[in-house]
SEVEXRO-271441 format. One line per 8 residues: number of its first residue (from 1); their letters; for each residue x, y, z of N, C-alpha, C, O. Coordinates in pm, 1 decimal. Example, Ala and Ser with C-alpha at 12.3 -4.5 7.8 and 13.67 -1.06 7.14 Angstrom:
1	as	1319.0/-569.0/780.0/1230.0/-450.0/780.0/1320.0/-330.0/780.0/1423.6/-331.9/846.5 | 1285.0/-225.0/708.0/1367.0/-106.0/714.0/1290.0/3.0/787.0/1340.9/113.8/803.9
END
This chain:
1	xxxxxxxx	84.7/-118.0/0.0/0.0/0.0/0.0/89.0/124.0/0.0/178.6/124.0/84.5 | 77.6/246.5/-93.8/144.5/329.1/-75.5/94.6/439.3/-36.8/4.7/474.6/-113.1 | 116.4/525.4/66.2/81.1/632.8/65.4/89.3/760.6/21.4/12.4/851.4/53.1 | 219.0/771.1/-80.2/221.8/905.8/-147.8/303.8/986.6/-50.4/313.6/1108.0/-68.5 | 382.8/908.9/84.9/406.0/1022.3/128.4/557.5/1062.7/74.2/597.8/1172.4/112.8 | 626.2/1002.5/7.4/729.8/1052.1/-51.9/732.1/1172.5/-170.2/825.5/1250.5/-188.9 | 606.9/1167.5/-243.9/579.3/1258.7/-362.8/535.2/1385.9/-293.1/574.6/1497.1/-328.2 | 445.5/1362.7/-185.5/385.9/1510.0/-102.3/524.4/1645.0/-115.7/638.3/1598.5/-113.3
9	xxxxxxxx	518.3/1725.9/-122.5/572.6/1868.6/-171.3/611.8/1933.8/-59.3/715.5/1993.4/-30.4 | 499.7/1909.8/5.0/452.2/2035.8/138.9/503.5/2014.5/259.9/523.5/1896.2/287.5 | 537.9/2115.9/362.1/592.1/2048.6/491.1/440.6/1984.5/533.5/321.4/1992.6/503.8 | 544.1/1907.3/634.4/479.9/1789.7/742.6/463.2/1869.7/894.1/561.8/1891.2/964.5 | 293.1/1919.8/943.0/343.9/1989.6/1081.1/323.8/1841.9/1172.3/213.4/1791.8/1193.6 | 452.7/1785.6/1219.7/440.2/1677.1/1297.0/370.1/1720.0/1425.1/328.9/1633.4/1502.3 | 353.0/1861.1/1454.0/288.3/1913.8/1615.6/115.5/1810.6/1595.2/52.1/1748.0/1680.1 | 90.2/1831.4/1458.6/-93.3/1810.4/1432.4/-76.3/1639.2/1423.0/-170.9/1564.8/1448.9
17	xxxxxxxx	69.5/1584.9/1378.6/49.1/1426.5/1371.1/-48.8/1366.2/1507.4/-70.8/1431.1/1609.6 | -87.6/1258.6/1485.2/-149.9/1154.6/1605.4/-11.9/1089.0/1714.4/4.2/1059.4/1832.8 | 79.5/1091.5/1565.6/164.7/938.3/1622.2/232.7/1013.8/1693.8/312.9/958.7/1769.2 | 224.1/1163.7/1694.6/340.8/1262.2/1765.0/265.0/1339.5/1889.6/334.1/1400.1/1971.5 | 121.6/1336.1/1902.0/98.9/1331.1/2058.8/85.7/1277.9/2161.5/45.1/1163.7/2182.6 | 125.8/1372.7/2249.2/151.9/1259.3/2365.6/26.2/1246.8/2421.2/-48.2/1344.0/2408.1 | -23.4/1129.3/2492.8/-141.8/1081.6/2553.7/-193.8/1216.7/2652.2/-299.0/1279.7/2640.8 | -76.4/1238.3/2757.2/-144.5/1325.3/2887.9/-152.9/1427.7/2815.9/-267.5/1450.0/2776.8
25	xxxxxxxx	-32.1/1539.0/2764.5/-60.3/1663.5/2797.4/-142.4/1733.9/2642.9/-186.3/1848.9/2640.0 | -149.8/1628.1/2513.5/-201.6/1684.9/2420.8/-101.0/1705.7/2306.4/-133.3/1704.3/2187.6 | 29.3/1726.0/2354.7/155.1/1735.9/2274.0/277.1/1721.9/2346.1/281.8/1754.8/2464.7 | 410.1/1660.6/2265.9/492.5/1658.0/2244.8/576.3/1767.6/2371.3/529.5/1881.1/2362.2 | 667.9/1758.6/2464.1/732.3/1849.0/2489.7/799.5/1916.1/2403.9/807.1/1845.9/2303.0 | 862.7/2032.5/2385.6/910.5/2118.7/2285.1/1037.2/2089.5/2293.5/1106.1/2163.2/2223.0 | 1092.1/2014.5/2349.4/1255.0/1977.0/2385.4/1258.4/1819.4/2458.0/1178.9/1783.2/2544.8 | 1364.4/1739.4/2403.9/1343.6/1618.1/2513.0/1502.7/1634.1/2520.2/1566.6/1595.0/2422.5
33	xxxxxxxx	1583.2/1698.5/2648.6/1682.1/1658.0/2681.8/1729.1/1494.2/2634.2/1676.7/1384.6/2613.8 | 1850.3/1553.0/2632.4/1924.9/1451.4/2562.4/2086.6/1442.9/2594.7/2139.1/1554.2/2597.4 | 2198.4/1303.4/2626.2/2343.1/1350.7/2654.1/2388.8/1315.7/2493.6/2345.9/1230.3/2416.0 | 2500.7/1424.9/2477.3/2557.4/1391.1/2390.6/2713.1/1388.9/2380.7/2786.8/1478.3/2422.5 | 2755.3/1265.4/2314.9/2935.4/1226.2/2342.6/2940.8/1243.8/2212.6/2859.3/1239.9/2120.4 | 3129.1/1277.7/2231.3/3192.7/1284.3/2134.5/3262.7/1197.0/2114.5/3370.5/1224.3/2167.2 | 3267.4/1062.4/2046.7/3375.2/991.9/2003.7/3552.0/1046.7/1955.6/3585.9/1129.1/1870.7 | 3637.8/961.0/2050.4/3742.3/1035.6/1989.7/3826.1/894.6/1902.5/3776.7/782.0/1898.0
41	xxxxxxxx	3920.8/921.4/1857.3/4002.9/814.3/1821.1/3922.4/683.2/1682.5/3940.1/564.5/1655.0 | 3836.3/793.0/1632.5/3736.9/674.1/1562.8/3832.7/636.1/1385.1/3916.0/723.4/1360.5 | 3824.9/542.7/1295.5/3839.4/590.0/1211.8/3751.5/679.9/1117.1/3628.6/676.0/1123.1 | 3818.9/760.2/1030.4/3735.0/832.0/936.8/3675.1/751.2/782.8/3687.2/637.0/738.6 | 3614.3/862.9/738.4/3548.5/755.4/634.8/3639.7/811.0/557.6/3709.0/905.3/595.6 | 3649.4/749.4/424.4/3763.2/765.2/329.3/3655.7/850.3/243.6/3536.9/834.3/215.9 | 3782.1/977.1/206.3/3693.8/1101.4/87.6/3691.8/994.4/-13.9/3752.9/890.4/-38.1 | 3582.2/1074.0/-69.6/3549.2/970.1/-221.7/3448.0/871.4/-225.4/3387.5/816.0/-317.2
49	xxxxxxxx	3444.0/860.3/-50.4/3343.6/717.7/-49.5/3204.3/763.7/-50.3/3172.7/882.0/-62.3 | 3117.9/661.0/-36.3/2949.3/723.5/-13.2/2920.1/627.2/84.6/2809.3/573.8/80.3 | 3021.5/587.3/195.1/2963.0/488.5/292.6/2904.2/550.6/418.6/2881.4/488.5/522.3 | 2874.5/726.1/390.6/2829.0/746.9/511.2/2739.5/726.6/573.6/2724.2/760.6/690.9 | 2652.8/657.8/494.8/2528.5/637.7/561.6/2554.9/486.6/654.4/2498.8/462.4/761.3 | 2650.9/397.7/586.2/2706.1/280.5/668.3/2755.5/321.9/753.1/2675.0/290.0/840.6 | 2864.7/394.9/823.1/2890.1/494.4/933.0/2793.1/514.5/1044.4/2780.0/471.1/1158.9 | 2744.4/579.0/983.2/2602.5/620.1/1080.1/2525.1/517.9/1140.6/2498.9/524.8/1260.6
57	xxxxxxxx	2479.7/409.2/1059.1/2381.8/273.1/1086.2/2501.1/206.0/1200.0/2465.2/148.3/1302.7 | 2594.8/218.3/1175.4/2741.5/106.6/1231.3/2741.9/191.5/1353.8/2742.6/125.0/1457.4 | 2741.3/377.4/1376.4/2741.7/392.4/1519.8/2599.7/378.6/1569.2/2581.4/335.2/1682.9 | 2509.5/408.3/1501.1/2352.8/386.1/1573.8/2341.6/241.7/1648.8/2286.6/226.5/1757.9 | 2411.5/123.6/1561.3/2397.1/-15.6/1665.4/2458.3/-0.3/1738.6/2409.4/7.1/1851.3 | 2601.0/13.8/1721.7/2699.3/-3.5/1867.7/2658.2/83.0/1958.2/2674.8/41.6/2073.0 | 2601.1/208.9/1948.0/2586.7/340.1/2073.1/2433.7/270.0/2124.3/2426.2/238.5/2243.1 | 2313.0/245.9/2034.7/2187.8/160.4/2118.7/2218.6/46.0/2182.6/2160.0/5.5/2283.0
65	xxxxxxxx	2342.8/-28.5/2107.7/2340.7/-179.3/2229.8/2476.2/-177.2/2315.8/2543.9/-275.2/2346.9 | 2502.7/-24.9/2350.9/2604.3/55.3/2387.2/2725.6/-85.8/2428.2/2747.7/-161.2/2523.0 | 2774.3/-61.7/2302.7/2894.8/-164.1/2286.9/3022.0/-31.7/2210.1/2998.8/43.6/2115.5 | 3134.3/-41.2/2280.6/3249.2/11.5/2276.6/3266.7/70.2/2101.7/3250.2/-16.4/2015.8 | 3286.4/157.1/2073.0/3302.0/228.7/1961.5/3497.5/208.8/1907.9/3586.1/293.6/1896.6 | 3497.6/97.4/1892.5/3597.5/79.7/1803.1/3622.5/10.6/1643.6/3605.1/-111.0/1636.3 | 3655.4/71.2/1539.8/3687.1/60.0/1418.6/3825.8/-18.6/1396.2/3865.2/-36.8/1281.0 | 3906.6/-69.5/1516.8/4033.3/-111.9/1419.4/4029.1/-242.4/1330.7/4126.1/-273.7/1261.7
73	xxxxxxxx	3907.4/-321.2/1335.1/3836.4/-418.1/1247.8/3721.8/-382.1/1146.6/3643.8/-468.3/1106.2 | 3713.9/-218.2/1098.0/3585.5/-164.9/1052.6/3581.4/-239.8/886.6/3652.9/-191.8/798.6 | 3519.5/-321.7/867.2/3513.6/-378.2/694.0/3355.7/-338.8/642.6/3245.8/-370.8/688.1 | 3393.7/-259.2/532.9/3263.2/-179.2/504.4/3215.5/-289.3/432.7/3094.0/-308.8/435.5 | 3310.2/-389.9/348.2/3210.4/-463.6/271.9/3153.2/-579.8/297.8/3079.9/-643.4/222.2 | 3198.5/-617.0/441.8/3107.9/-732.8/525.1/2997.4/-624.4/576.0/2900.5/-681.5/526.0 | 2964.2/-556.7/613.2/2875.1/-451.0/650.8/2772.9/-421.3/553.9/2665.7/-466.8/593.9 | 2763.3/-367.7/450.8/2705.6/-380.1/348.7/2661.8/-481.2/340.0/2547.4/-479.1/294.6
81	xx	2715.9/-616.0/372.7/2628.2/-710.6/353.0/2519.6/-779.2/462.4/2427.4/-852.8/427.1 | 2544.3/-746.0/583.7/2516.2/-761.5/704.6/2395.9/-780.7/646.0/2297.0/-806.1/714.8
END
């Protein structure tokens, strides 16, 4: 089933979504605190590449199943295949 919502043009006010209010107060707090780290010592992605979006997916698992952020085994093309 498609909904068209990729072709839609127009902004999205997520304040009026359903899936975006909250039960008690009617809406969404206007801010949800949040911590944020800086990884140091990571490798970089190589210029030229387009694996950033593999990057990103590769820290989103390790930081949600908060497992140690190290690359000195990083193989983009077992990853890609994951």
């Amino acid at each position: 089933m498609d909904s068209g919502y990729f072709e839609e043009t127009e902004r999205t006010n997520f304040g009026d979504c359903d899936a975006y209010k909250d039960n008690i107060t009617g809406f969404l707090e206007a801010h949800v605190p949040f911590m944020v780290e800086f990884a140091q010592d990571i490798v970089p992605q190589k210029s030229a590449s387009l694996d950033c979006g593999l990057y990103v997916a590769i820290f989103a698992e390790y930081l949600s199943n908060q497992i140690e952020i190290s690359f000195v085994d990083f193989r983009p093309e077992y990853l890609r295949k994951k």
